[in-house]
N, C-alpha and C positions, 0 to 999 in steps of 0.2 A: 451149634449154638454157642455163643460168646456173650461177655455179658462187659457192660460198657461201665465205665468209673461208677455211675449212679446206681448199678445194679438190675436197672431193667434189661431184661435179653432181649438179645437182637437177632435177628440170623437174617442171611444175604439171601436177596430176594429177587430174581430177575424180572417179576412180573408186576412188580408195585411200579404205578404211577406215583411220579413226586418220589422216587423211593431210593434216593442216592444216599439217606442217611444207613439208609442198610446197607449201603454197596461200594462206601467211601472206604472199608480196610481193602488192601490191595494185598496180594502173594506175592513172595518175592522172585523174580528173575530166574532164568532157569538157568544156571550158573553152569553147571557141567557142559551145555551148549556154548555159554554165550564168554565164560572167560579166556584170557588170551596168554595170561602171565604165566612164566617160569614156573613148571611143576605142577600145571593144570592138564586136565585132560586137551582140553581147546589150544593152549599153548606149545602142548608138546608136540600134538596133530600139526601144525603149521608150523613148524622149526623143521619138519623134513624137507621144507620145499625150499627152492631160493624163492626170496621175495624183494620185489623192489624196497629201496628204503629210503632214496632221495634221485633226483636230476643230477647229471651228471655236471650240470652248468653251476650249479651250488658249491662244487669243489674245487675252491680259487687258492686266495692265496690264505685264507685261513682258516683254523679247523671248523665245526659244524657240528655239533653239539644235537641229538635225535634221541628220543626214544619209541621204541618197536618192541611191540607184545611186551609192556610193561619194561624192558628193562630200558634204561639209559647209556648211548652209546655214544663216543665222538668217531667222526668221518672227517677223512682228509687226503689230499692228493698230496704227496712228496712232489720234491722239484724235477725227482725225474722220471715225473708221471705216474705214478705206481698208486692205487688207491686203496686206503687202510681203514680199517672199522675196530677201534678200540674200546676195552671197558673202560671208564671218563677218571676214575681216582689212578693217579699215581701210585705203583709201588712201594715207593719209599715211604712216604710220607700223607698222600692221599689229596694233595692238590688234584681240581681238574684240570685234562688234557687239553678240553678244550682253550684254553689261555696261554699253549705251546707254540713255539717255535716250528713250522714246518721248515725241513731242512730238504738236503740232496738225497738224503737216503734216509725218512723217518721223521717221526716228532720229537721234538724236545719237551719235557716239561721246564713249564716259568721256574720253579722253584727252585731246585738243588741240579740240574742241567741234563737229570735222565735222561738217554735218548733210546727211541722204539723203534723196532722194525713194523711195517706193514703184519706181519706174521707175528708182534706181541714179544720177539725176541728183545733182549735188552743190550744196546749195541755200547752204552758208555756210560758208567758212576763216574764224569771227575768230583764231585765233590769227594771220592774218596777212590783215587783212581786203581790204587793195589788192592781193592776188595775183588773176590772171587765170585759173588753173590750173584753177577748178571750173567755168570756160566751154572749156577745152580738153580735159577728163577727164570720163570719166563710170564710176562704180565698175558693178560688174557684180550683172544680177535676172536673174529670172525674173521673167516675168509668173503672176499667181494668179488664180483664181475661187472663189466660197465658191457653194457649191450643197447644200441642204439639211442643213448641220450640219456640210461637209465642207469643207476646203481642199484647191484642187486646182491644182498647178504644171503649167506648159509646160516642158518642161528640152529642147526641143530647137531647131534654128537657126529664130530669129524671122522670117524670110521664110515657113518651113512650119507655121507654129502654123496650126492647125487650127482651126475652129468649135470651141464647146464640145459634146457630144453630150449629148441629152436622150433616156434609154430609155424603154421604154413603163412602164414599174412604177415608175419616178419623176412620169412626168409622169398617172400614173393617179389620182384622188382617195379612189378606194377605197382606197388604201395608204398607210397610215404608215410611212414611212422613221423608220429610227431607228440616228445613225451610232456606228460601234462602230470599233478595232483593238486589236490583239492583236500586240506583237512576237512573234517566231518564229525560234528562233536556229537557221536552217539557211537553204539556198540556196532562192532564190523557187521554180525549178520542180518541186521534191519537195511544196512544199504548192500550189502551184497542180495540177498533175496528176491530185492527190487526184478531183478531180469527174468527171474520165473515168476512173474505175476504180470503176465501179457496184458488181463483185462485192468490195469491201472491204465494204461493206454488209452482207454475209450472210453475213462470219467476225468481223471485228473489231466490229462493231454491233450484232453479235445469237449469232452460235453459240461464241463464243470466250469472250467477257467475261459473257453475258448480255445480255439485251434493253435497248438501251440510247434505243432512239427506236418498235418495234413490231414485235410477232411475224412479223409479213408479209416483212420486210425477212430475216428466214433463209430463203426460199426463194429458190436460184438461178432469176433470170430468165432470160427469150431475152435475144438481146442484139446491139445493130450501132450501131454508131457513120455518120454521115454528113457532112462538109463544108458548110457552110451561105454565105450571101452576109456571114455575118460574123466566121464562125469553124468552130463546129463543134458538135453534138447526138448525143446517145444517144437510143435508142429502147429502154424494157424494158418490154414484157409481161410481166404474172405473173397466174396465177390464184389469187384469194379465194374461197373459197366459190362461189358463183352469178357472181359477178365478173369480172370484168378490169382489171388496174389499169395504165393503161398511165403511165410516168414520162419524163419526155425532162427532161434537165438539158443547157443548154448553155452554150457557150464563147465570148467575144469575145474577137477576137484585138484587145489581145498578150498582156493577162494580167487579166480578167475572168473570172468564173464567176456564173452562175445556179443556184441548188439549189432544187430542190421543196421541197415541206415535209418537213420533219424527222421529224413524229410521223405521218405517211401510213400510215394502216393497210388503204385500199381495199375499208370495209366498205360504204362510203357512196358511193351517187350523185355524181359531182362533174361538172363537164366543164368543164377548162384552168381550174383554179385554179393561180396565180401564185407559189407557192412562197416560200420562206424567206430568201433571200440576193441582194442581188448588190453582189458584192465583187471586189474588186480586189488581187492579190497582186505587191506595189512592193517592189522588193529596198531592203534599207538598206545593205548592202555584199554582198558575193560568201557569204557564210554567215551573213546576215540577212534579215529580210525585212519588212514587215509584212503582215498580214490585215489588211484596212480594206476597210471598205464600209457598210453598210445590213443592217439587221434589219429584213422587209419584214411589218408585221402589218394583217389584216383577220379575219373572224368569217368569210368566205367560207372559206374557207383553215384556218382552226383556229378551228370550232364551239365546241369543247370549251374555249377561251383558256390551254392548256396552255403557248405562251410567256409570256415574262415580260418587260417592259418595263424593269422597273426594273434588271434584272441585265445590262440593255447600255449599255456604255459605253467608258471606255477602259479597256484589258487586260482587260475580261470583256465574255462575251456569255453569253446565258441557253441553252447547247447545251454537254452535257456532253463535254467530254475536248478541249479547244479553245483550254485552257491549260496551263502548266508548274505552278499552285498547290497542285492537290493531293497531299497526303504520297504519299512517292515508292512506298512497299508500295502503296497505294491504287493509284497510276498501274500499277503490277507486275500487280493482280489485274485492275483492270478498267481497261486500258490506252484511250485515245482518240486521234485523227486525230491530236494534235498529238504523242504520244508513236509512233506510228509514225512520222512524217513526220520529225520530229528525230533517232529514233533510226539512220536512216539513215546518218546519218555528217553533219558539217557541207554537205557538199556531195555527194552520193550520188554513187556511181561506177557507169556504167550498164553500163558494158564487165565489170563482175561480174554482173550480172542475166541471167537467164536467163527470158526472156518467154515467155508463154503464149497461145492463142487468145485468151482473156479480155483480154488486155493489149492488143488492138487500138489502141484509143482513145487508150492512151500512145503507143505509135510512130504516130499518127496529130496528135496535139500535136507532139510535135517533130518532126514534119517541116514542119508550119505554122510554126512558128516558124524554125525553120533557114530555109525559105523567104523569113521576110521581115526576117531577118535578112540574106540575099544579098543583096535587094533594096534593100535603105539601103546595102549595103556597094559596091553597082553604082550610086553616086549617084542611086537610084530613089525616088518617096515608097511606100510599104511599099502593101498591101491594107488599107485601115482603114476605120472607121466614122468619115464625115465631118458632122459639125452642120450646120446650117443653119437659119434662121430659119423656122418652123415649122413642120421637120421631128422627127417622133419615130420615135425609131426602135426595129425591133420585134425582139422578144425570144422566143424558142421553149419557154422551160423550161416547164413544167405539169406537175400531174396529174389526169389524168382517169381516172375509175369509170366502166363501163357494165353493166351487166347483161346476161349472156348465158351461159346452163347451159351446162353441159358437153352435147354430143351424142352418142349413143351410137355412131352410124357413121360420125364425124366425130373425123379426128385432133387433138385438144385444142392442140397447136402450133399447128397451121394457122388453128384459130380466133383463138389471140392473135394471129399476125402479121398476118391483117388485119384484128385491130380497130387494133392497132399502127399499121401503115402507114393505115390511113383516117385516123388519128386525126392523124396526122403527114403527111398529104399537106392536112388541112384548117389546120393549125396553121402549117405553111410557107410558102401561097399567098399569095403577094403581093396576089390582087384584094381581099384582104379590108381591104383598107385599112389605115388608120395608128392609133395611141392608142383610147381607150373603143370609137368604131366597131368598129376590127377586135376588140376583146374581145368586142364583142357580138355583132357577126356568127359569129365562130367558135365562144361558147357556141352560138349557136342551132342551124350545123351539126351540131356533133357531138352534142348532143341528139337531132337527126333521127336520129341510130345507134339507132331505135330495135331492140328484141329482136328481133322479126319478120325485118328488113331482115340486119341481122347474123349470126342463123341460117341464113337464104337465102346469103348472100354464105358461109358459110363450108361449106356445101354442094359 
């Protein structure tokens, strides 16, 4: 019970018609989840990981000026290639970095002619060349790596920096990586979530707006979410015609997503084709974020070459509804990902949400993550995907087609769940090995799904 400036009480009423005046104060934001900044449970959780933080095509000929999980940084390539991620004030004096001099080895600052190493060491005071100061000081980086188009910061304590990790659809040659982002002016975990909530798929992509990726994608799937050795996986059967299309999109924790293909219509034969995406959702402050990662293309994957290469890049990717550019009626009629996901509210407040069976997969994310948010905040190194020299490591998302009728004395569910779970017990086994190997072992299994065997089992 609350009582409103004139004294009469109110209390919040979920069942009143006309009754928004009771239901107009809102809770605030559940901050322990959703912040990103220095010294937050959220911030500290994702400083263990490397995270992209710009295209490598950004670092020309002058610095680049970014901020990631709240803090502000400048990025810049020296001349002789070597790329740097600095805190932006000058030591001396507190100019920023960004209006420096990139040189052959380091930045200049404009001001007084400090020069920096990649590494934050301080290579030159001439304004006052006999001081000792730039062998007792050292200004403050991050370490970076440039991996496939991408620049990728360490922002957490340099005793726990981690291997770099290499996924398997990176280190695959059948795939063209191709790096893309997208700001996103809302809090990272409303569009990272997006991929564990399958049935947005079959109102917002297909029954609501129009068909916006394949007719296939309006029929509600089965549906289970599971826990994986890296994160986390969906499992959806749906029935095609003669078909079954089974989809598993999954999760690397802390803030990864894999996405099937986009234009997946389950007319066709496939088995564990490598999907569309994997990206990474890096807050820029507490109600920003970016989308950055990879546009992942092969002819395996999309026969028909329905993506588009040229329309990825920065602030566009070739998949509709993914930006803020199109006129706003447009976005009204046939609204996309990124107009749900913002319209939310800068920060979504979940203590207004009212979850459903469907929404598993969401309270199944942030409990992962609240998880290993405890665990940095218990001085622990979190559950992560750790690199190692020539380890790759594997990734669950696919879609696989198999062929298998409907049976007349056979209940039609039973049959997708286990082609479902077949298909997802052969896709999660570890024996199958690492990179191309385990791709080809697993095509070869679930091929073996042939019709015969499948009807039998769903008997």
């Amino acid at each position: 019970m609350t009582n409103d400036p004139s004294g009469t009480a109110r209390q919040r009423n979920l069942k009143q018609p006309l009754g928004q005046y009771y239901r107009r104060r809102s809770p605030a934001p559940d901050r322990a989840l959703t912040d990103a900044g220095p010294d937050t449970p959220g911030g500290e959780y994702l400083r263990r990981f490397w995270q992209p933080v710009a295209l490598s095509s950004e670092l020309r000929d002058l610095p680049v000026k970014v901020k990631i999980m709240g803090e502000d940084l400048v990025l810049f390539r020296d001349r002789s290639g070597r790329v740097g991620c600095l805190e932006p004030h000058c030591s001396h004096r507190g100019t920023s970095l960004e209006f420096g001099a990139i040189e052959e080895r380091g930045l200049r600052c404009c001001y007084h002619g400090w020069l920096y190493d990649i590494d934050g060491t301080i290579l030159e005071t001439p304004n006052d060349p006999e001081s000792t100061l730039k062998d007792r000081l050292c200004h403050g980086a991050y370490p970076l790596h440039e991996y496939k188009g991408l620049v990728f910061a360490y922002m957490g304590p340099p005793e726990s920096k981690p291997e770099f990790p290499i996924y398997d659809v990176g280190a695959d040659p059948a795939q063209e990586l191709v790096p893309y982002f997208i700001a996103t002016p809302c809090n990272w975990i409303q569009v990272f979530e997006n991929i564990m909530d399958p049935v947005h798929g079959v109102f917002l992509h297909t029954r609501i707006a129009g068909t916006q990726f394949s007719d296939s994608f309006g029929d509600l799937p089965l549906l289970e979410f599971h826990e994986s050795d890296i994160g986390m996986y969906y499992i959806t059967p749906r029935r095609v015609g003669e078909r079954v299309w089974v989809r598993m999109n999954d999760v690397i924790l802390p803030n990864i997503l894999r996405a099937g293909f986009i234009w997946e219509d389950g007319y066709a034969e496939k088995h564990f084709t490598r999907g569309s995406l994997l990206r990474w959702c890096v807050p820029v402050d507490d109600e920003s974020c970016l989308a950055i990662g990879f546009r992942l293309f092969n002819a395996e994957t999309d026969p028909a070459g329905k993506g588009d290469k040229r329309a990825v890049g920065k602030e566009s990717v070739d998949l509709i509804g993914q930006t803020g550019e199109r006129p706003y009626t447009e976005r009204q009629r046939i609204p996309g990902d990124y107009d749900a996901q913002v319209s939310q509210r800068p920060i979504a407040v979940h203590a207004l949400e009212h979850l459903q069976g469907s929404d598993r997969g969401l309270a199944m994310m942030r409990r992962l993550i609240r998880d290993g948010q405890e665990v940095v905040a218990q001085r622990h190194e979190p559950k992560c995907v750790r690199g190692m020299p020539g380890k790759i490591i594997s990734t669950y998302c696919n879609d696989t087609v198999v062929r298998a009728p409907r049976r007349a004395a056979v209940d039609d569910d039973e049959t997708l769940w286990r082609i479902g779970h077949a298909v997802a017990s052969i896709v999660t086994d570890p024996s199958n090995g690492q990179g191309s190997a385990r791709h080809e072992r697993i095509v070869e299994r679930v091929s073996a799904l042939s019709e015969p065997a499948l009807a039998k089992s769903a008997e």
